[in-house]
C-alpha positions in Angstrom: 20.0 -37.6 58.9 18.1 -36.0 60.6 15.8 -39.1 62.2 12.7 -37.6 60.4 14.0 -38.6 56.8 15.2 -42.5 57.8 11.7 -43.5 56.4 12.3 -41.5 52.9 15.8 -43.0 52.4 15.5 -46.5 54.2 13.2 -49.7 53.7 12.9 -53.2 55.3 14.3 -56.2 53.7 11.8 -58.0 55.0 9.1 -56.4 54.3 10.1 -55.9 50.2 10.9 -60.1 50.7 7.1 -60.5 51.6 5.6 -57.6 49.0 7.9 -59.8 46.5 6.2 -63.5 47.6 2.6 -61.7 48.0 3.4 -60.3 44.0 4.2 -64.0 42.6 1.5 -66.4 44.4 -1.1 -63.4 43.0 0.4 -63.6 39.6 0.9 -67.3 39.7 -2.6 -67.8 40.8 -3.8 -65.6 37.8 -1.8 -67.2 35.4 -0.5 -63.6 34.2 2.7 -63.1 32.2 4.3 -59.9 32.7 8.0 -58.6 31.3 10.7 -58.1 34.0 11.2 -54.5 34.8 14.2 -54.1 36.5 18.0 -54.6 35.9 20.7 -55.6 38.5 23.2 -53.4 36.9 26.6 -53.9 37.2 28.1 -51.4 39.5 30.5 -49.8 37.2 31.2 -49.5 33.9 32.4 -53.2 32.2 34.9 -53.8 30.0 34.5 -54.6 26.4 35.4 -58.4 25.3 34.8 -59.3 28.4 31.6 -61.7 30.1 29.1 -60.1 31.6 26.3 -61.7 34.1 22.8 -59.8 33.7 19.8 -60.2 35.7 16.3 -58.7 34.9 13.7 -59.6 37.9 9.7 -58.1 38.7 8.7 -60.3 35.7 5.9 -63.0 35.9 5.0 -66.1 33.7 8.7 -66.0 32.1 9.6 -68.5 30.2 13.4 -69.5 30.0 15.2 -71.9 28.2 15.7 -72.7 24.8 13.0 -71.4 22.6 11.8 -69.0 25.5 12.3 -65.5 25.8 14.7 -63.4 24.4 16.8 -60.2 25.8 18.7 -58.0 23.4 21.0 -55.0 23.9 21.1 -51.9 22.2 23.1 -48.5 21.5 19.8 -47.1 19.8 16.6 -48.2 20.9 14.5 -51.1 21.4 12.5 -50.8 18.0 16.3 -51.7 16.8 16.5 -55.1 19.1 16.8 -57.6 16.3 20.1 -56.2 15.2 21.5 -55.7 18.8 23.5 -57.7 21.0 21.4 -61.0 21.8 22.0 -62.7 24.7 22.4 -66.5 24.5 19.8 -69.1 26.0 18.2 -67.3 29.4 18.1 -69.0 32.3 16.3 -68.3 35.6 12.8 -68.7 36.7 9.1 -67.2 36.1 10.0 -64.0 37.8 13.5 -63.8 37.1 15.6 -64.2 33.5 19.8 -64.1 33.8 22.1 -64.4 30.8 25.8 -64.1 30.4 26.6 -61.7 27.4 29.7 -60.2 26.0 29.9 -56.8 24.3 32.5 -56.6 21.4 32.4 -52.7 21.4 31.6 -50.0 23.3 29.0 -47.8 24.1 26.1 -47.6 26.0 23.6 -50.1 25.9 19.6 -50.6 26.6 18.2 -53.8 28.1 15.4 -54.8 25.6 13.1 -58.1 27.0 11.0 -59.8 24.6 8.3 -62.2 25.8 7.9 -65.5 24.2 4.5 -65.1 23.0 5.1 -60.9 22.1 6.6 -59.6 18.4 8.1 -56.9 20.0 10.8 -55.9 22.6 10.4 -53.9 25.4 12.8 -51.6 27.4 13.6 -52.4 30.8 13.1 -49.8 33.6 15.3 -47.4 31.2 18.3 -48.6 32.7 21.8 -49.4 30.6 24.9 -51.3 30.7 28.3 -48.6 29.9 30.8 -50.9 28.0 34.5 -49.2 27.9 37.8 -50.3 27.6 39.7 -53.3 29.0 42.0 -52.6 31.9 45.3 -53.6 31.9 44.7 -55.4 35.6 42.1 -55.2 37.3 39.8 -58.0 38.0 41.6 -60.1 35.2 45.3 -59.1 33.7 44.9 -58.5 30.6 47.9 -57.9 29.5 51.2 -59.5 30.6 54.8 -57.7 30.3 57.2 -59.6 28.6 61.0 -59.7 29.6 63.4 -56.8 30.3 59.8 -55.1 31.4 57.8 -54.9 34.1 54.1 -54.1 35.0 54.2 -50.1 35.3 53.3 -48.7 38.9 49.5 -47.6 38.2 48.9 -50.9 35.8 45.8 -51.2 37.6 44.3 -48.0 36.5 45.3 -48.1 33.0 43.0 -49.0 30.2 43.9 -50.2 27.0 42.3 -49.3 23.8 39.6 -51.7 23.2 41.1 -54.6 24.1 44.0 -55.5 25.3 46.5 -56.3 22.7 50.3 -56.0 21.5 49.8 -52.3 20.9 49.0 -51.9 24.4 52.2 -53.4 26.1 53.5 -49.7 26.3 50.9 -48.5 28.2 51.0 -51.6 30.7 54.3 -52.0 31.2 57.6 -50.3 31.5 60.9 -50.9 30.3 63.1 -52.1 33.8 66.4 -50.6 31.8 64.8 -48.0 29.1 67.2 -46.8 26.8 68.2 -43.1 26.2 66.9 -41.3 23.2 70.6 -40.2 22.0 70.5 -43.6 21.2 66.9 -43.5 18.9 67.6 -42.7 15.1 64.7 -40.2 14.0 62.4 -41.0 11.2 62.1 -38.9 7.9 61.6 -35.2 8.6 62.7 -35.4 12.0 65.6 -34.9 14.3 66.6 -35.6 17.4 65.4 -32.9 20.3 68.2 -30.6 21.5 68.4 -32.6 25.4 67.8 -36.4 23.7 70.4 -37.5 26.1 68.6 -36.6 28.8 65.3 -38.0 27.9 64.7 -42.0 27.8 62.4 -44.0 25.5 59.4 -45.9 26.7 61.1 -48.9 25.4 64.1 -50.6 24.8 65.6 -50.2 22.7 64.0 -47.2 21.6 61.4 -47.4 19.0 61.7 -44.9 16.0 57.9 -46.2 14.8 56.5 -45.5 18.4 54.6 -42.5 18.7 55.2 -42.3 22.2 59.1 -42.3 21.3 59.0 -39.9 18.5 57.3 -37.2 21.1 59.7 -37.7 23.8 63.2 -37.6 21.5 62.3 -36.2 18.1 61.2 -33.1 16.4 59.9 -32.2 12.8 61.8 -30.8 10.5 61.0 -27.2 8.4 58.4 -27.7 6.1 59.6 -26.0 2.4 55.9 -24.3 2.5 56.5 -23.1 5.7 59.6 -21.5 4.9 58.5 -19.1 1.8 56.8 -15.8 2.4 56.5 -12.4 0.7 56.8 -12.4 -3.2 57.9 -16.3 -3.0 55.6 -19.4 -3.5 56.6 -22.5 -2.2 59.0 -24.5 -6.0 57.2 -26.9 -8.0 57.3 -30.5 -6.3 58.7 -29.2 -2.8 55.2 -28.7 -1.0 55.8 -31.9 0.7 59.9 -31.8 0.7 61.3 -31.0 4.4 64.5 -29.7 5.4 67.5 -31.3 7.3 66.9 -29.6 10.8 64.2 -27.2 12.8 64.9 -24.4 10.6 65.9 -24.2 6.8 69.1 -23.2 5.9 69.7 -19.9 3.5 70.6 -22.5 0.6 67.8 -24.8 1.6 65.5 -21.4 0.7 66.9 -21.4 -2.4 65.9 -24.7 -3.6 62.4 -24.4 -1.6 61.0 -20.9 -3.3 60.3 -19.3 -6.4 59.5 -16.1 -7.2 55.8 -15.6 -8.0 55.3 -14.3 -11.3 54.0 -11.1 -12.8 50.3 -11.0 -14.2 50.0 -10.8 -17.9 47.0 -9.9 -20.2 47.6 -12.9 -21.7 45.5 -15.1 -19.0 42.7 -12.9 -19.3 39.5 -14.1 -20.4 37.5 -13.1 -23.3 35.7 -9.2 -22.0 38.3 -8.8 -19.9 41.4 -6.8 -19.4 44.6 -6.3 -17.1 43.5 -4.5 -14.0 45.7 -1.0 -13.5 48.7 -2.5 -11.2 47.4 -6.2 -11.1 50.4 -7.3 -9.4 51.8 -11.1 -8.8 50.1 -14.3 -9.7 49.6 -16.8 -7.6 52.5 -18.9 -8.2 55.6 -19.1 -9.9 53.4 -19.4 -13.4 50.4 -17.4 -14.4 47.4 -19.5 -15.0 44.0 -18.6 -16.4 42.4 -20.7 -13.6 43.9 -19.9 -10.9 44.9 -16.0 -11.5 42.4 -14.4 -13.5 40.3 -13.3 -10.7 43.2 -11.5 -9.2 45.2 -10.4 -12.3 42.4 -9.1 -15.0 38.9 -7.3 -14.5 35.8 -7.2 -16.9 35.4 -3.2 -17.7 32.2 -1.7 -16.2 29.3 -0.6 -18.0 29.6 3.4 -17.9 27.4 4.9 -15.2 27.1 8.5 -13.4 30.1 7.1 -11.0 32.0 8.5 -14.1 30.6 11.8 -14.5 30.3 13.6 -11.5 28.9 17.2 -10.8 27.8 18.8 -14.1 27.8 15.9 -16.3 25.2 13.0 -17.2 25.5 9.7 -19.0 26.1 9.5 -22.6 23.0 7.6 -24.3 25.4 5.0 -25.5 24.7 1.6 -23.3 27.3 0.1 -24.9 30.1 2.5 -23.7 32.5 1.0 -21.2 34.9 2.0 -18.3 38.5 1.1 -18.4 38.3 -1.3 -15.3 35.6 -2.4 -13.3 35.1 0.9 -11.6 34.2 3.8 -13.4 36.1 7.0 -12.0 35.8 10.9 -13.5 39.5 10.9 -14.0 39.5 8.0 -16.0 36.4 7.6 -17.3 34.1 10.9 -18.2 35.7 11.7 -21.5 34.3 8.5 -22.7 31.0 8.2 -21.1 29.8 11.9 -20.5 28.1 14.6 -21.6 28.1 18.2 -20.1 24.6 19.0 -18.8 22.8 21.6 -20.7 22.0 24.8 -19.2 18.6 25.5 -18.4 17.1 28.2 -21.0 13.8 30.3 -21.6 12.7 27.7 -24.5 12.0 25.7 -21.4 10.3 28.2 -19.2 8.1 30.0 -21.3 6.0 32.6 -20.2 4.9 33.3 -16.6 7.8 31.4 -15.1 11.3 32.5 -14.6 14.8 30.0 -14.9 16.1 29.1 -11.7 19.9 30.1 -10.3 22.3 28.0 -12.0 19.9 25.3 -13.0 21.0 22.8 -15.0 18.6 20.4 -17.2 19.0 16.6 -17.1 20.5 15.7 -19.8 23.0 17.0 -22.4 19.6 19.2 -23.8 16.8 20.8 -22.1 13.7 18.8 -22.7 10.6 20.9 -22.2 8.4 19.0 -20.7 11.1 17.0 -18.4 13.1 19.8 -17.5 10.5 22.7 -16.3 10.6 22.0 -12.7 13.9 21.8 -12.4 14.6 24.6 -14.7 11.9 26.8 -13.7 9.8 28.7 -11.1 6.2 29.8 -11.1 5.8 33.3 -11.1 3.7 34.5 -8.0 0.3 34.6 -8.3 -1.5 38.4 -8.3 -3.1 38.6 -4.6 -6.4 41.1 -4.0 -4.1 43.4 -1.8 -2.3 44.8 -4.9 -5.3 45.9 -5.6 -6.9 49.6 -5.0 -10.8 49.8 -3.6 -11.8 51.0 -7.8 -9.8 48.2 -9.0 -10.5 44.3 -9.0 -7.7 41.0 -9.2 -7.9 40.1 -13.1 -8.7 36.1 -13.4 -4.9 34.0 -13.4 -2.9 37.0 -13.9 0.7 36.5 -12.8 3.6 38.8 -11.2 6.4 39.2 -12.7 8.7 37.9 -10.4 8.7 35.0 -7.3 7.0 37.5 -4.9 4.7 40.1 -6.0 5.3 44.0 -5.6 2.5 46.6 -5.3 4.8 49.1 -7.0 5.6 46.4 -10.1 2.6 44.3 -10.3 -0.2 46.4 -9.8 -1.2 47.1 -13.4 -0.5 43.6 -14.3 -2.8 42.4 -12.2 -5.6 44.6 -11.6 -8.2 46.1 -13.7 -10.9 48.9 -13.4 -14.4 47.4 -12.0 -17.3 48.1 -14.6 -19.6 50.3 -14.2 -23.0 50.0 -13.4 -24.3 52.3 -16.4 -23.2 49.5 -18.9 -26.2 47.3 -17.4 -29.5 47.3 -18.8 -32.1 47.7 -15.8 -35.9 46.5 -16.3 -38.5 48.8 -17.4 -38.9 52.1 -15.0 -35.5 50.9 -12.9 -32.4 53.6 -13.7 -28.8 52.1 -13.2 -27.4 52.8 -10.1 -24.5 55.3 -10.0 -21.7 52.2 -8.6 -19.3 50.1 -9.7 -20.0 45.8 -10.6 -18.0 43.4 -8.4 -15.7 42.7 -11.4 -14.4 43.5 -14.7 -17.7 42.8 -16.1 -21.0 43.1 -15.0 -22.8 39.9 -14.7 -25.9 38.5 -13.3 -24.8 39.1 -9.7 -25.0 42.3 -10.1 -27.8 42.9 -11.0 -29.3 44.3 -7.4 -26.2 46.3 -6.8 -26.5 48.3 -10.8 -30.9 48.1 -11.0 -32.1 48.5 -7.2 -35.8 47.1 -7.5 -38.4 49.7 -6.6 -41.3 48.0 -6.1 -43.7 50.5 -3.9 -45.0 52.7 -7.2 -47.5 51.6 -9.5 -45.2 51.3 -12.1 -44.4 48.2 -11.0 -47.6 47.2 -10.4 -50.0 44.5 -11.7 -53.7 45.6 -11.8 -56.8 43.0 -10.7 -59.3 42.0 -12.9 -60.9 44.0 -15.7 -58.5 46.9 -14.9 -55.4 48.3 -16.4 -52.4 50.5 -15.0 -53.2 54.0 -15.5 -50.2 55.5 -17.2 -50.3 58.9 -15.2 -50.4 57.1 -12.1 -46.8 55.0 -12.3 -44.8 57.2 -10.1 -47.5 56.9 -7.6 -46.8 55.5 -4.3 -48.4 52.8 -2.8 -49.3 52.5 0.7 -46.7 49.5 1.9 -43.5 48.7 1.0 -45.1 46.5 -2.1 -48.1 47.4 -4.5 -50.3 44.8 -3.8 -54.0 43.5 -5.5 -56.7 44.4 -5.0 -55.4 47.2 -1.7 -53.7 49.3 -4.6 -55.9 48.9 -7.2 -57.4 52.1 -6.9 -54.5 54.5 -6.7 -52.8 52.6 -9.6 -55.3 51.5 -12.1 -58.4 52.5 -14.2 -61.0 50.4 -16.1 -60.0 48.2 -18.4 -60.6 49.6 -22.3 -63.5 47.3 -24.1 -61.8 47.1 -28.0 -64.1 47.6 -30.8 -65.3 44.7 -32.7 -63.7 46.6 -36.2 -60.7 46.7 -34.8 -60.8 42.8 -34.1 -60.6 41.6 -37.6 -57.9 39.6 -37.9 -57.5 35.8 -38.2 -56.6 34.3 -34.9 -53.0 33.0 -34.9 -50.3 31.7 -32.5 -47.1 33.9 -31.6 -43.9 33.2 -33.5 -41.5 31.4 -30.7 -38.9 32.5 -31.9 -39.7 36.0 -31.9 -41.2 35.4 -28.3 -37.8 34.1 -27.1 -36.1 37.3 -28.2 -38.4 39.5 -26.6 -38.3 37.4 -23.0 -34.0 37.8 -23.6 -34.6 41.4 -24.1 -37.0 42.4 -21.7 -34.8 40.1 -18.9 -31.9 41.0 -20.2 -30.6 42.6 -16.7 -31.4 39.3 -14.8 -29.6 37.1 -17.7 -26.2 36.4 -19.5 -27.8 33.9 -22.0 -30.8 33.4 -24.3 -34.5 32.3 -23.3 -36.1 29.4 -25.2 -39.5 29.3 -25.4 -39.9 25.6 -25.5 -44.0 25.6 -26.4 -46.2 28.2 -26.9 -49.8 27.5 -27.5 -52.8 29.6 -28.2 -56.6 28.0 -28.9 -59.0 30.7 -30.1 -61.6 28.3 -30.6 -61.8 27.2 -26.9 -59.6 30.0 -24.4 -58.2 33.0 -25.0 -55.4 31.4 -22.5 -52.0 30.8 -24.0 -48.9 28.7 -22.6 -45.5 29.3 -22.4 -42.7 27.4 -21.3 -39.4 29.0 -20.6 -36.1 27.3 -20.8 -32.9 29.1 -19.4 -29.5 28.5 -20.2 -25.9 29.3 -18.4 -26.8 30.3 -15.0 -29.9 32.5 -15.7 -32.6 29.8 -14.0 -30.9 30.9 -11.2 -30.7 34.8 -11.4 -34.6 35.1 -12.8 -35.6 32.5 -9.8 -34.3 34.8 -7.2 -35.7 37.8 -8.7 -39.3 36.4 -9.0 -39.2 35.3 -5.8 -37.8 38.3 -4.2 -39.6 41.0 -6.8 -42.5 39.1 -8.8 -44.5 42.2 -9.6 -41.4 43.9 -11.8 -40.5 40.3 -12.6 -44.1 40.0 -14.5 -44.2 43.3 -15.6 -41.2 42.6 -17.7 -42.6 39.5 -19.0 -46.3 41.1 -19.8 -43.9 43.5 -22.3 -42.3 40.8 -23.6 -45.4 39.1 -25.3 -46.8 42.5 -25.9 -43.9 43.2 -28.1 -44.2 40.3 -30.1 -48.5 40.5 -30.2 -48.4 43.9 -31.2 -50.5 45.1 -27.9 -50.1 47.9 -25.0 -48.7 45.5 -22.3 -51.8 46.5 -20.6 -54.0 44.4 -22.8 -52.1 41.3 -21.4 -52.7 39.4 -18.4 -50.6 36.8 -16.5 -52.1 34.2 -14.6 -50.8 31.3 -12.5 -47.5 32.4 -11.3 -46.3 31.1 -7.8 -43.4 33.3 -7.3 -41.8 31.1 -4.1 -42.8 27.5 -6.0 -41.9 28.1 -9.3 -38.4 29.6 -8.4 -37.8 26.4 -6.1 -38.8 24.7 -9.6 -36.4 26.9 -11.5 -33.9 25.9 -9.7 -34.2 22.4 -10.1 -35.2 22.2 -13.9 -34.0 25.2 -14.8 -37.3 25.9 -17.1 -41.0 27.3 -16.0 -43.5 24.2 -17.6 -46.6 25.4 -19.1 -48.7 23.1 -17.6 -47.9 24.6 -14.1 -46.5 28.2 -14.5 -47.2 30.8 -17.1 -50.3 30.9 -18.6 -51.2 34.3 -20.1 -54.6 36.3 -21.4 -54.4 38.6 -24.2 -57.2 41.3 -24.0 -57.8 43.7 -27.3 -55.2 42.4 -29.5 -56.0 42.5 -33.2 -53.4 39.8 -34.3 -54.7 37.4 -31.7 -58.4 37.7 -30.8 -61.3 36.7 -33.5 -64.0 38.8 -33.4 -66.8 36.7 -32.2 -65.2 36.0 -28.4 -63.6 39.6 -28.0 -66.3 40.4 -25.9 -66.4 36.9 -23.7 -62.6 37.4 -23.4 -62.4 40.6 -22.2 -64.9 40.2 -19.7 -63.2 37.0 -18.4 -59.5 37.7 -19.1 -58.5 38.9 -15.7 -60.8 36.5 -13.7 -62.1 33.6 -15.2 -58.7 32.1 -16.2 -57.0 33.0 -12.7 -60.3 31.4 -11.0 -60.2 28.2 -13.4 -56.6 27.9 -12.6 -57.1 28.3 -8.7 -60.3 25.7 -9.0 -57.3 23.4 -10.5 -54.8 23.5 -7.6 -58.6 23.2 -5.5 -59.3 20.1 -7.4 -56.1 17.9 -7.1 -55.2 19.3 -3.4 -58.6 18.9 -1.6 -61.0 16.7 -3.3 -62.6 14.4 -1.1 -63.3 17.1 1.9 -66.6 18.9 1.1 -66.3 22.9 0.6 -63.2 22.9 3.4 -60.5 23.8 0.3 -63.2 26.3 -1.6 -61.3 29.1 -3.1 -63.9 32.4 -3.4 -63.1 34.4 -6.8 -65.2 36.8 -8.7 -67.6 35.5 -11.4 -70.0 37.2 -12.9 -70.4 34.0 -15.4 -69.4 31.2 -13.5 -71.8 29.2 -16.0 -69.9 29.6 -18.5 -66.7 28.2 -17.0 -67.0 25.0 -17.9 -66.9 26.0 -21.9 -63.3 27.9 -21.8 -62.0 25.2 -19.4 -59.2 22.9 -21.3 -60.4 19.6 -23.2 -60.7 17.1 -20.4 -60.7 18.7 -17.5 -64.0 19.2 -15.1 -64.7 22.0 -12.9 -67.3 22.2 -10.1 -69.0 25.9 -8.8 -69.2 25.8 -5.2 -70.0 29.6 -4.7 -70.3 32.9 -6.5 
């Protein structure tokens, strides 16, 4: 219901009957052999021992009969057929196998089908046959009541275990006069319940050895282990003893329990000991076995669980506690040190001991105990000091914050002044103070303020020297410049006497050279200058080379000075080989300085090459010159060897492109160029 479903829950006999008969002429007229699929169940659960009629249908081709198919039934599953239940001979037709079978136990069971021709079984539709008990009646009586009984009312719905048997006859059938359990003698270790005259046995008489009796009219007696509680244990040999009625008597008591016994050191292994109040054993004897665990402990390896505040381990790892936990009342007097107290061995200078510190062990270690022993003394901050005064490198305070009042003469000192710094030639120190204790490099622009507008500083053009009356002249921009100033700060070169020139030519001591640089620089440097090579070739050029080296962080002072002051820069320099040559620094000329390149180089090699930087003239020295070129020399020394180097850069930077990188100098003997230039080198005139 309702009308709509009838075709969902409903089908025509008739109809299945002809599907069914269409199904079998198909498969008959095929030949096909097909294993039944479905099971005609029985319609509730069967009873074990008993026949059984099975029918599988929807098969085709069977074959039944002796030596034809087989049908097994299984608990498990069908891979497990051979060891199942197998039905006897089948019988039937080609669509339909039946076989009587009888199940000896319970369960339930699959229906596996094995075609004739097939190794294997198959299931069936995954139906199963439930096997149970046998009833006592049902469909068959199982069980009949003998006399002085009678079939119990619901016989018919009472099953017997398994099958029905002797064992059963209680359960079937009841007694028609059943006697009163008053009457039933108890077995062993029971008694008879306090209303047994009211109750009745399932049987009669009643049966002591029936369980069903024994329920209904008896009750156990005390156990002797059930009895003993407290410091009792149940006596040796009672644990299975019972007592007369439901409860043991006082003297009963007596004979059940013992009194445990008290533990002794004697069970106690080997490293072990009697715990502190160990108690009882077990039982009413002390065994190794079965009471050591409860009675004796293994001592515990001292730790800090003995010591406590103020106290560390004792170095000994062999030390122990007296049970197996350590405790300061029982145990620091034997595992324990007092902790030594931190000291000013430890601390040393610049740090002061802590508040109550403590080191870690029983004596201060140095190195292990300092921070926990010490603190840092604060370090001295700028703001101690006055504007006069500078922060002294790592000083300390004297205490975990610094004071102004305390600390200011500990850690500030007096800046240096600026008349301890040696200026270059013409420059006066300043009247100030350095940035620091010392004066160093940096301070160079602060203590020796570059002047560089007089011809003092200036280096004259070619054939002409500084006039010395003329070196507090001023020039006309903020630099003396070539050739603008040459006529305010410079006269004619002086042409030296061939007498005077008499010496032989010979190169300049580098080591004397180097001095002079460091003592004519001295304001730009902190360090030495190493003339790495010095050359000088009479025979060819009057033009000498010089490469400087600078150590510390001087490459870097003299670069920024060149670059920012070249003329007093040079100057400097021009005195430094006059010194050693024995000239007036007016008979020497610099050539091929690049202030902005070479200080980039400086800075990056930290040494001026000869090849590319210094290259220097000497006009009208006697130590240097030989007679016969004095007068070639001096004629060319201010031109001819800056043209020849300016024709170099021309040559590397723009051959190729015609006259577009000419360089116009003056030469008066631009003929003879070629003779003074250095061995290998080629130079072209393009224009006088």
């Amino acid at each position: 219901y309702p009308p709509a479903n009838f075709r969902r829950c409903c089908r025509a006999p008739l109809l299945d009957s002809m599907r069914v008969l269409i199904s079998c002429a198909v498969a008959s007229a095929l030949g096909s052999v097909t294993a039944p699929s479905k099971l005609a169940a029985p319609a509730k659960e069967v009873e074990v021992a008993t026949d059984v009629n099975v029918e599988i249908s929807g098969g085709s081709g069977l074959t039944v009969g002796k030596g034809g198919d087989s049908v097994s039934f299984v608990t498990t599953d069908c891979k497990d057929a051979a060891k199942g239940v197998l039905a006897p001979e089948l019988t039937g037709s080609a669509t339909t196998a039946k076989a009587t079978v009888k199940f000896s136990k319970m369960g339930t069971y699959k229906v596996c089908y094995k075609l004739k021709e097939k190794a294997e079984y198959t299931a069936v539709d995954g139906a199963s046959i439930v096997v149970g008990n046998q009833w006592c009646s049902k469909n068959v009586v199982h069980m009949t009541c003998s006399n002085d009984f009678e079939d119990a009312p619901n016989k018919s719905e009472m099953q017997c275990k398994g099958k029905c048997d002797a064992e059963d006859h209680v359960t079937c059938c009841k007694a028609k006069h059943p006697a009163l359990c008053n009457t039933m003698i108890c077995p062993s270790g029971m008694h008879q319940n306090p209303d047994a005259a009211k109750k009745q046995c399932k049987t009669l008489p009643c049966a002591p050895d029936l369980k069903e009796d024994q329920d209904t009219c008896c009750a156990k007696n005390q156990m002797c282990k059930d009895v003993c509680t407290g410091d009792f244990v149940t006596a040796e040999g009672k644990e299975k003893v019972s007592c007369l009625g439901a409860k043991c008597s006082d003297e009963e008591k007596k004979t059940c329990c013992a009194k445990k016994a008290a533990c002794t050191k004697d069970i106690c292994p080997a490293k072990s000991t009697l715990k502190p109040k160990a108690g009882t054993c077990a039982g009413a004897k002390c065994t190794e076995k079965a009471d050591a665990e409860t009675c004796c402990t293994v001592p515990a390896t001292c730790n800090k669980d003995a010591c406590g505040k103020g106290f560390v381990l004792k170095t000994d790892k062999s030390l122990k506690c007296k049970t197996d936990k350590c405790t300061t009342a029982t145990d620091q007097a034997t595992c324990c040190d007092k902790q030594a107290v931190c000291s000013v061995d430890v601390c040393g200078d610049k740090t002061l001991i802590k508040k109550d510190a403590v080191c870690a062990g029983a004596a201060c270690d140095k190195a292990k105990d300092k921070a926990a022993c010490c603190s840092a003394a604060a370090k001295c901050e700028a703001s101690l000091c006055a504007k006069d005064k500078v922060l002294k490198a790592k000083a300390m305070c004297k205490g975990l914050k610094c004071d102004k009042a305390v600390d200011a003469g500990t850690c500030c000192a007096a800046k240096a002044k600026c008349s301890t710094v040696k200026c270059l030639t013409g420059q006066k120190p300043a009247d100030a103070v350095c940035k620091g204790e010392k004066c160093v490099n940096a301070d160079f622009e602060i203590c020796c303020p570059l002047t560089t507008n007089t011809c003092g500083t200036f280096i004259c053009g070619v054939n002409l020297v500084q006039d010395p009356a003329k070196k507090a002249v001023t020039c006309e921009g903020t630099e003396c410049l070539a050739p603008r100033d040459d006529a305010k700060c410079c006269k004619a070169a002086p042409h030296p006497s061939n007498k005077a020139l008499t010496q032989t030519a010979k190169s300049l001591n580098s080591a004397s050279l180097a001095a002079a640089f460091s003592k004519r620089l001295n304001p730009l440097l902190t360090g030495a200058v190493k003339v790495v090579s010095q050359k000088s070739d009479p025979a060819k050029s009057m033009a000498g080379d010089i490469a400087l080296d600078f150590e510390g962080g001087d490459a870097k002072q003299f670069a920024t000075a060149l670059a920012r002051h070249p003329n007093a820069v040079t100057s400097a320099m021009k005195m430094a080989i006059a010194d050693v040559a024995g000239c007036d620094d007016d008979d020497i000329v610099l050539s091929g300085l690049k202030p902005a390149a070479d200080a980039r180089r400086l800075l990056d090699e930290r040494r001026l090459t000869p090849d590319q930087n210094l290259h220097f003239c000497m006009r009208g020295c006697p130590t240097i010159l030989p007679p016969t070129w004095v007068p070639l020399v001096c004629f060319l020394a201010g031109g001819v060897i800056a043209a020849v180097l300016a024709l170099i850069a021309f040559a590397g930077e723009d051959s190729g492109k015609g006259n577009e990188g000419a360089r116009t100098m003056p030469l008066t003997q631009s003929t003879q160029m070629q003779q003074y230039a250095p061995a290998g080198q080629t130079y072209t005139v393009v224009g006088q």
